[in-house]
C-alpha positions in Angstrom: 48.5 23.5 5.7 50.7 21.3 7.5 50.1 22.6 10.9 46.3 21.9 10.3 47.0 18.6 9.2 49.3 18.1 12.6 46.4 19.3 14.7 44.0 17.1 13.6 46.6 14.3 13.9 47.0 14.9 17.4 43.3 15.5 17.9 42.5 12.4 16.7 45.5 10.7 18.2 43.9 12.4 21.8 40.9 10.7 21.1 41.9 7.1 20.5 43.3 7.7 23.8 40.8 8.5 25.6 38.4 6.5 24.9 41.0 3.6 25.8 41.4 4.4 29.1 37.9 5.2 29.7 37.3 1.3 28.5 39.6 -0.1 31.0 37.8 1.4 33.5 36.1 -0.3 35.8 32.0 0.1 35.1 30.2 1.0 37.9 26.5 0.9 38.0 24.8 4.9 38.5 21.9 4.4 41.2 19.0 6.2 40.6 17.2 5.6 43.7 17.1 6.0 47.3 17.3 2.6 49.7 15.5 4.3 52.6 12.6 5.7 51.2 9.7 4.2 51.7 7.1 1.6 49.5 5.6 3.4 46.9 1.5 5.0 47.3 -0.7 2.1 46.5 -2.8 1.8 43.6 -6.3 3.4 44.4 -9.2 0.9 44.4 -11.3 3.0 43.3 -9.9 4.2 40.2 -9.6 0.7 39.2 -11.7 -1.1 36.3 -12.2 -4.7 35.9 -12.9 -5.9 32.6 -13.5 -9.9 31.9 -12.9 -11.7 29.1 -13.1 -15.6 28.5 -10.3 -17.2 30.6 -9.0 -13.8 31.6 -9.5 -10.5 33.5 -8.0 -6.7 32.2 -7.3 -4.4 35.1 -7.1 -0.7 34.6 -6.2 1.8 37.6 -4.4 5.5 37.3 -0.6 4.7 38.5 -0.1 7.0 41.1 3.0 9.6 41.1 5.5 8.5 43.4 9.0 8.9 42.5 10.2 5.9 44.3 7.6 3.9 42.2 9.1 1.3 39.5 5.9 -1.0 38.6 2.8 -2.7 39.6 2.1 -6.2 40.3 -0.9 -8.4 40.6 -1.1 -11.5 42.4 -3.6 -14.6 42.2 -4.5 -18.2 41.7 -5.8 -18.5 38.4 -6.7 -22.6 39.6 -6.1 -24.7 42.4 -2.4 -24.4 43.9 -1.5 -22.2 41.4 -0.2 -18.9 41.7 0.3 -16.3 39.1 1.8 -12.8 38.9 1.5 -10.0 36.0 3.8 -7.0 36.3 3.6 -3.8 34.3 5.7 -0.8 34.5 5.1 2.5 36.1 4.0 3.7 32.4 1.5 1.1 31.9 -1.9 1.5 33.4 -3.2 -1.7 32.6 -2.7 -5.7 34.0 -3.7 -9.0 32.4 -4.3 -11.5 34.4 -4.7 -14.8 32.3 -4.7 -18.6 32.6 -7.5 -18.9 34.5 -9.0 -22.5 34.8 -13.2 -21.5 35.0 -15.2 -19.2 35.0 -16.2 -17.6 38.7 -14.6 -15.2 41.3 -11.2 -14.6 42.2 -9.8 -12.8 44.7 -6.5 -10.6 43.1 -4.2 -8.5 45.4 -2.2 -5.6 44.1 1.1 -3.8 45.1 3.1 -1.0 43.9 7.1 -1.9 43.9 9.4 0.7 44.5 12.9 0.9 43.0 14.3 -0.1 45.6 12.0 -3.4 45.5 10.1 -2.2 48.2 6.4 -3.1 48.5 3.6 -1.1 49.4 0.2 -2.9 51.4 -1.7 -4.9 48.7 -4.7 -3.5 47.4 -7.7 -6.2 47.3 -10.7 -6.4 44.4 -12.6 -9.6 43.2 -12.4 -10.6 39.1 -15.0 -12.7 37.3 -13.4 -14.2 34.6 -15.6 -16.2 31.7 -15.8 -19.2 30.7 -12.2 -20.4 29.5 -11.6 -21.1 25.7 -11.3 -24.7 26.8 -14.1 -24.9 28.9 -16.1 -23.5 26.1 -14.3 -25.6 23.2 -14.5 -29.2 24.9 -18.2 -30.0 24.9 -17.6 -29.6 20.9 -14.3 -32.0 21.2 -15.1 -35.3 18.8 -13.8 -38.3 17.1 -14.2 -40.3 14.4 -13.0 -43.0 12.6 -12.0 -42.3 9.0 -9.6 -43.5 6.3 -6.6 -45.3 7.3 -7.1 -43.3 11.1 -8.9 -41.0 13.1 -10.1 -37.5 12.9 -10.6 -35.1 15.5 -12.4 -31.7 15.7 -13.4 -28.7 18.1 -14.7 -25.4 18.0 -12.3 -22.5 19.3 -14.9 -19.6 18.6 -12.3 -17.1 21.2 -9.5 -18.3 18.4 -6.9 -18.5 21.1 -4.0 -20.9 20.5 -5.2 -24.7 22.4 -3.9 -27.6 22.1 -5.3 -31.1 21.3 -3.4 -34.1 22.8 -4.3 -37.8 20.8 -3.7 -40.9 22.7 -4.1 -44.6 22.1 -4.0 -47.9 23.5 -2.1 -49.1 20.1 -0.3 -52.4 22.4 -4.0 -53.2 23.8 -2.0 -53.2 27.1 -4.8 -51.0 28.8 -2.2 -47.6 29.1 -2.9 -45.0 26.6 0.8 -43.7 25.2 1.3 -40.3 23.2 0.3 -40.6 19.7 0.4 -36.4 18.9 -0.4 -33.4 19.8 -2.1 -30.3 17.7 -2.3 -26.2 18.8 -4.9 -24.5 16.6 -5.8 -20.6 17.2 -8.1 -20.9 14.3 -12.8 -21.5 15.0 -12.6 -24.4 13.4 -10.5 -27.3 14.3 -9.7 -30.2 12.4 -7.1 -32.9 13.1 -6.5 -36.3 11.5 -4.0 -39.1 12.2 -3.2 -41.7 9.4 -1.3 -45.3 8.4 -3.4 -46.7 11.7 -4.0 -50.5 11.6 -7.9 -51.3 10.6 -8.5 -52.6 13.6 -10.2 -51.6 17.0 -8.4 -49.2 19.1 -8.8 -46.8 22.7 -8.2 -43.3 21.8 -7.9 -40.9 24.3 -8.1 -36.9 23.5 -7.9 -34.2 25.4 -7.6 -30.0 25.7 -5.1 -28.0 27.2 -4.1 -24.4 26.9 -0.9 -22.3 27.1 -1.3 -21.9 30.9 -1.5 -26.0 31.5 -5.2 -26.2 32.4 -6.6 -29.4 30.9 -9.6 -30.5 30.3 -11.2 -33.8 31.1 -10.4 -36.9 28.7 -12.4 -38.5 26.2 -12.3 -41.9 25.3 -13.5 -43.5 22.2 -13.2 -46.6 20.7 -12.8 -46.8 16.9 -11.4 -48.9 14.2 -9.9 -47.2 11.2 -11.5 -48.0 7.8 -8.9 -49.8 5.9 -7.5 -48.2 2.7 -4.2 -48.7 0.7 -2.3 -46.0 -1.5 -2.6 -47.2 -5.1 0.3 -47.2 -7.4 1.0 -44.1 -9.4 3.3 -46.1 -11.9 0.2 -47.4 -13.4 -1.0 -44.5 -14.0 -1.7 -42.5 -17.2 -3.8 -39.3 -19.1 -7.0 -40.3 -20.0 -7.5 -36.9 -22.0 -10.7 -36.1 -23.2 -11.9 -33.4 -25.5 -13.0 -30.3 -22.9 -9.8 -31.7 -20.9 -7.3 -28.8 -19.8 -5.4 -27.6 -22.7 -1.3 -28.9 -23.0 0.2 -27.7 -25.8 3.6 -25.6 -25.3 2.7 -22.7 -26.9 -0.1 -21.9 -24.9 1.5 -22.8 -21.7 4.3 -20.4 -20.1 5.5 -22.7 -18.0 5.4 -25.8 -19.9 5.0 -28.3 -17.0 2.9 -30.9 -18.0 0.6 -33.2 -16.8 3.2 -36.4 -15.8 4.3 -33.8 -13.2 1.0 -34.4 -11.3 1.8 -38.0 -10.1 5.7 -38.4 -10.1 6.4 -38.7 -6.7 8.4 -35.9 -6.7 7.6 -32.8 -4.9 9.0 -29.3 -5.6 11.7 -28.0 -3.0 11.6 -24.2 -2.2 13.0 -22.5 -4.5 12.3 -24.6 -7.0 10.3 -24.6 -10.3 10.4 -28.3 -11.8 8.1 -31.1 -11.9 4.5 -28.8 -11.0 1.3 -29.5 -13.2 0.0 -26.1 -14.5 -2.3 -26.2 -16.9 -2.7 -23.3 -19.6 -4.1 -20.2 -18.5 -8.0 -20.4 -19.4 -11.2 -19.4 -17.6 -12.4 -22.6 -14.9 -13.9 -25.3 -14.7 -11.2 -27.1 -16.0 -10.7 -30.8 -16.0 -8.6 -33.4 -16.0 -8.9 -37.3 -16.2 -7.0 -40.0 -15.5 -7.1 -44.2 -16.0 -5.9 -45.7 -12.6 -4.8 -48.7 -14.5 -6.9 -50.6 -11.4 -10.5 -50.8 -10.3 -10.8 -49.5 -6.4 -13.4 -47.6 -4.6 -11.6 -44.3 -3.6 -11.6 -43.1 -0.4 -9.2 -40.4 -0.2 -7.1 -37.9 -2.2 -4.2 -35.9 -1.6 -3.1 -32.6 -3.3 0.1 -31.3 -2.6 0.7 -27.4 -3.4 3.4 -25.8 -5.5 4.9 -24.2 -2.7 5.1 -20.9 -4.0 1.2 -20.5 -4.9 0.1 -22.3 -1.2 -3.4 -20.5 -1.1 -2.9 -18.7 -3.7 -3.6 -20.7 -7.6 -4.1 -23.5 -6.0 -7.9 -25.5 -5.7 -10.3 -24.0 -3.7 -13.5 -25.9 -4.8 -13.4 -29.0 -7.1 -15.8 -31.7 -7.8 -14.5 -35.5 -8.4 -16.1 -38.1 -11.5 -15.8 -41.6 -11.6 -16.4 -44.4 -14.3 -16.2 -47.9 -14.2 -16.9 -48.8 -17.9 -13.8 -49.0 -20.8 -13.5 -45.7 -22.6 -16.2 -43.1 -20.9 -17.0 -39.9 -23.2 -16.4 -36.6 -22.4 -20.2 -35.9 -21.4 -20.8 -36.0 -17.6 -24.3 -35.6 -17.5 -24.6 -39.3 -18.6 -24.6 -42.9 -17.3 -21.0 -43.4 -18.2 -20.5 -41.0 -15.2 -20.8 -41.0 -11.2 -20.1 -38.5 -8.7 -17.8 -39.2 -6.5 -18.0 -35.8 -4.3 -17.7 -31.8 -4.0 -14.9 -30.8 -2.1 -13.5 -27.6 -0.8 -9.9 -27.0 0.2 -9.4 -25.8 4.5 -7.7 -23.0 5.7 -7.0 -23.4 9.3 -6.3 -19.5 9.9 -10.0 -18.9 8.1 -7.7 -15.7 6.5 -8.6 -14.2 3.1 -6.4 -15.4 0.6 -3.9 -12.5 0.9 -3.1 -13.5 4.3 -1.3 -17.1 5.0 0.1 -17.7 8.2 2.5 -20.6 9.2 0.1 -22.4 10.4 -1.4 -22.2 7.2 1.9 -23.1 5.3 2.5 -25.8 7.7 -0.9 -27.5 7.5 -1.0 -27.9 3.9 3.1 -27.9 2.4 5.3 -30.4 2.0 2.6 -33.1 3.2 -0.2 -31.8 1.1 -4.1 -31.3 1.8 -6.6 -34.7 2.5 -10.1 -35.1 1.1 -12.2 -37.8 2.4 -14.3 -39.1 0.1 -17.9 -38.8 2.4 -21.1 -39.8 1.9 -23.6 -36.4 1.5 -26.9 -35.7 0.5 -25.5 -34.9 -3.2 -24.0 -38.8 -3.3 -25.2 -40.7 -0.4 -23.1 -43.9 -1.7 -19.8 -43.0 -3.1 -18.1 -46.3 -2.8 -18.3 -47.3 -5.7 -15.8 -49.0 -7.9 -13.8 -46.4 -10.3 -11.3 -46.8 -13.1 -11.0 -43.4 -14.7 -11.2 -41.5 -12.6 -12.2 -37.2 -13.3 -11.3 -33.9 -11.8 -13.4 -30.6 -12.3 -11.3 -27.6 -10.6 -14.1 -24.8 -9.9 -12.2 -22.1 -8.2 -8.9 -21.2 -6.8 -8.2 -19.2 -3.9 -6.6 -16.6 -5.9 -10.2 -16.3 -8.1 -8.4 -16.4 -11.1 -7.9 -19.0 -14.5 -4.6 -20.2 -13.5 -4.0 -23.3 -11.0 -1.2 -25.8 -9.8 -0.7 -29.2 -8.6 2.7 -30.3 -7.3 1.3 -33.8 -6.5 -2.0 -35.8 -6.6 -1.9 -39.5 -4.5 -4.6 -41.3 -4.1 -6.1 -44.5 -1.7 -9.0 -47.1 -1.7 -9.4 -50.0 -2.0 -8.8 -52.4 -5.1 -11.3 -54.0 -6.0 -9.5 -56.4 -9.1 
């Protein structure tokens, strides 16, 4: 037993050793190739494909055997002065070329590279990219003036990440300087800037994409409609019968309505200061006295950050009154509509699936709803003092929603 246990001693003793000295050797790098031979075969023209895309071209060609042959390259000028390579290796069969500035033909050269960096005669064929998602998206590019800013929109139908760049003439000194830039990958754009003086101002917008084509500039001329945040401190419930439902017993979680407007958002992690009303089948409503007559132009809800897109409002409508003590009937005079309103989703995802953008868009600085005139309330400035919420749906679908934090702006009108 002791002469095994001395073997294996020295065995592993050995082997410590060696691998030692084999670390403080010096490395030396194995070549695999041969400096002498020749470029690789070329890629045959005529096994390649050519499919185009918006903004982009897919080549396909059989890579031919060569053992000298380490990858293919394509070179061309996706826009004026520019030149562009895409590489693949010799088990890929397949180039993208991207960034192209328009739509037309371009002339694309391509070579087979040998390990020993070699280059083989280029092979020639002609690509016809589409339009460019920029191209497409900035006859759509607009702006408008809204509450307390601007808001901007496009439509990206390709969904491919592009940029919006806002700038403004805020010093009236005639040169535009950067206000801020937004990259949606979503159909649907939608950007807003706020806390803009209500005054007339130059804005300047533009697209770019990931590649640095840009398109031209537009320049309007708008002048924010004025609006003030009104004071939460004066607020308080104005609970009517078919109200939401507070009690503690029927409420798990047992925050309450004060939650809904004390400044105070939730951190990660957290689990304090939420609104989340009883669990019971939607509508379900909730009403509260501004302490102050103003003609509402805006609100803000702010998620709890662990049900972002998930029991949060979807699709709400929002009540007004102007008179002391409104009852609980809608259908009456005692009260107006104020607007329906449904909650965005830049990604355009099913609820199961939220991206960062997503997150990003709409935690910690919360979701905006203009107040707008439509076809359902042509003329919703109107002067409100209780004001009345009607959750409809929640993008979860189910009986359960939260509010971290509900601001509001207008304008006082006493």
């Amino acid at each position: 037993m002791k002469n095994i246990f001395n073997n294996f001693r020295n065995l592993l003793l050995l082997t410590v050793m060696l691998k030692i000295f084999f670390a403080c050797q010096e490395s030396t790098s194995l070549v695999y190739y041969d400096k002498n031979a020749p470029a690789p075969v070329a890629i045959d023209k005529n096994s390649v494909t050519i499919e185009n895309l918006p903004g982009k071209s897919v080549l396909r060609y059989i890579v031919p055997y060569d053992e000298n042959l380490l990858s293919v390259k394509a070179v061309f000028e996706p826009a004026p002065d520019v030149v562009r390579e895409a590489h693949s290796s010799r088990f890929v069969d397949t180039l993208a070329l991207e960034g192209f500035s328009e739509a037309g033909d371009y002339t694309v050269k391509i070579y087979s590279i040998g390990k020993n960096k070699k280059e083989s005669n280029p092979v020639t064929v002609t690509v016809s990219p589409k339009v460019p998602p920029i191209v497409e998206a900035f006859p759509s590019l607009n702006m408008i003036a809204t509450f307390g800013g601007v808001e901007g929109s496009f439509k990206n139908e390709s969904k491919t990440p592009i940029k919006a760049v806002l700038m403004a003439d805020t010093a009236n000194t005639g040169e535009p300087v950067f206000l801020q830039s937004y990259v949606f990958d979503n159909p649907n754009a939608v950007f807003t800037l706020r806390d803009l003086a209500s005054k007339p101002i130059k804005f300047f917008v533009y697209l770019m994409d990931r590649w640095g084509n840009m398109s031209p500039t537009k320049e309007y001329e708008l002048t924010p409609l004025f609006e003030e945040r009104l004071d939460k401190t004066i607020w308080k419930e104005y609970k009517l019968p078919s109200d939401f439902q507070n009690s503690l017993e029927n409420n798990y979680w047992g925050y309450q309505f004060p939650g809904l407007f004390s400044e105070y958002i939730c951190p990660q992690g957290g689990w304090n200061g939420n609104f989340i009303p009883e669990v019971r089948p939607l509508p379900s409503l909730f009403t509260i006295d501004l302490g102050v007559t103003a003609k509402i132009s805006r609100f803000n809800f702010v998620p709890w950050w662990t049900w972002v897109y998930s029991n949060y409002p979807r699709h709400f409508e929002v009540w007004g009154s102007s008179i002391p003590n409104p009852g609980d009937d809608l259908t009456g005079d005692e009260w107006k509509f104020l607007g329906d309103f449904h909650s965005y989703k830049p990604s355009g995802e099913d609820p199961g699936a939220v991206t960062n953008a997503d997150y990003n868009f709409i935690w910690p600085d919360g979701e905006n709803f203009d107040v707008k005139r439509t076809e359902m309330q042509p003329d919703p400035y109107f002067p409100v003092r209780i004001i009345r919420f009607k959750i409809l749906q929640n993008w979860s679908n189910g009986d359960q929603y939260s509010i971290d934090e509900l601001s509001i702006w207008g304008e006082k009108v006493e």
